[in-house]
C-alpha positions as CSV (number, residue, x, y, z in Angstrom):
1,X,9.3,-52.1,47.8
2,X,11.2,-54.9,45.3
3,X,12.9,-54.2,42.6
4,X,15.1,-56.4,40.7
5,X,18.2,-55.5,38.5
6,X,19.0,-59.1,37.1
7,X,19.2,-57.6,33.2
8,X,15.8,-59.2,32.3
9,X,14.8,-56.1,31.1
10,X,11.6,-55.5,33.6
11,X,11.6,-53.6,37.1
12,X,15.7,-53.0,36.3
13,X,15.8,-49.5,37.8
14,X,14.7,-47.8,40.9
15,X,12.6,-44.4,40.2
16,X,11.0,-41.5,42.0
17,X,8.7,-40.3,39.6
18,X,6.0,-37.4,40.5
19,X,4.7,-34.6,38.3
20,X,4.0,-33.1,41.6
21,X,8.1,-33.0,42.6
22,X,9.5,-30.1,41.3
23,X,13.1,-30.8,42.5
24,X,14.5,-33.9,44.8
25,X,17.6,-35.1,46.6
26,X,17.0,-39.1,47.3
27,X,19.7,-41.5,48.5
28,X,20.3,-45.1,49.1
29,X,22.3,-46.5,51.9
30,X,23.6,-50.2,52.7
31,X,22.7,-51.8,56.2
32,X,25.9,-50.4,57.9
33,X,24.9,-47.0,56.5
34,X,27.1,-46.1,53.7
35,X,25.6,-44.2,51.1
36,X,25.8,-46.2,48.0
37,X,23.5,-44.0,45.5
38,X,22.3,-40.8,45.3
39,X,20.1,-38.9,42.6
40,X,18.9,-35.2,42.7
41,X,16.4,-35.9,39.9
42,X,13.5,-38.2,38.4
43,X,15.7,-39.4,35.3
44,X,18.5,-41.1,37.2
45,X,17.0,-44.9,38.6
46,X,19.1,-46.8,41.2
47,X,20.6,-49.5,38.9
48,X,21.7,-51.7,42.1
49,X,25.1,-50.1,41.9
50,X,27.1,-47.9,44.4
51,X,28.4,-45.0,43.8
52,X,31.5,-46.4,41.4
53,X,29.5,-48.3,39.2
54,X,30.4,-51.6,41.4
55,X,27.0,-54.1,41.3
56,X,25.9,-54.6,45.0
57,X,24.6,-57.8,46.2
58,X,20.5,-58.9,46.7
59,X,19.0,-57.3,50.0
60,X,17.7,-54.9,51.8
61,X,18.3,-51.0,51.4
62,X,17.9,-47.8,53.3
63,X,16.5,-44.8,51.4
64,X,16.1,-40.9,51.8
65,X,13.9,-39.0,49.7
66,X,13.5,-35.0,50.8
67,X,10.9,-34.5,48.0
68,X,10.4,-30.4,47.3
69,X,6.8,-30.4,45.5
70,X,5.3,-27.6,42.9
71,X,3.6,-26.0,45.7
72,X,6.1,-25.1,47.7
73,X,5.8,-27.6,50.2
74,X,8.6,-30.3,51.1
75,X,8.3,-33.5,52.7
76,X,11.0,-35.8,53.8
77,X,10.3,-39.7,53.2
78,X,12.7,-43.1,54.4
79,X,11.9,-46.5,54.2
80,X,13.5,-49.7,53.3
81,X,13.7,-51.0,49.2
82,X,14.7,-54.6,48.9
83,X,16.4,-55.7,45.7
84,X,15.9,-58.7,44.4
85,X,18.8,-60.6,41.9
């Protein structure tokens, strides 16, 4: 639930990753809701940026994963990703 873009060069970027997700829409909010990320597939982490490229500060985040698996099922998941600078 951490992850921490400080350019170190370990744990810089935010994934979903599953060979089981055929296609994905997943989205990060701030604490007053805005959306400050979004993705639609496995190659594009959350870099700790919003949506212009602007570095946002250490804390807690909102996301939004509505996974669509190989199987033909979909499955919504949210939770909370804290990042760490």
């Amino acid at each position: 639930n951490v992850f921490t873009p400080n350019k170190d060069g370990v744990n810089e970027g935010l994934y979903v990753r599953s060979p089981r997700i055929a296609s994905m829409e997943f989205r990060i909010y701030d604490r007053w809701g805005k959306q400050v990320f979004k993705a639609f597939d496995q190659n594009t982490p959350w870099l700790g940026t919003d949506l212009q490229g602007n570095n946002l500060p250490a804390g807690v985040y909102a996301y939004f994963l509505n996974a669509h698996f190989n199987n033909g099922k979909n499955r919504i998941f949210k939770g909370n990703i804290t990042m760490v600078k």
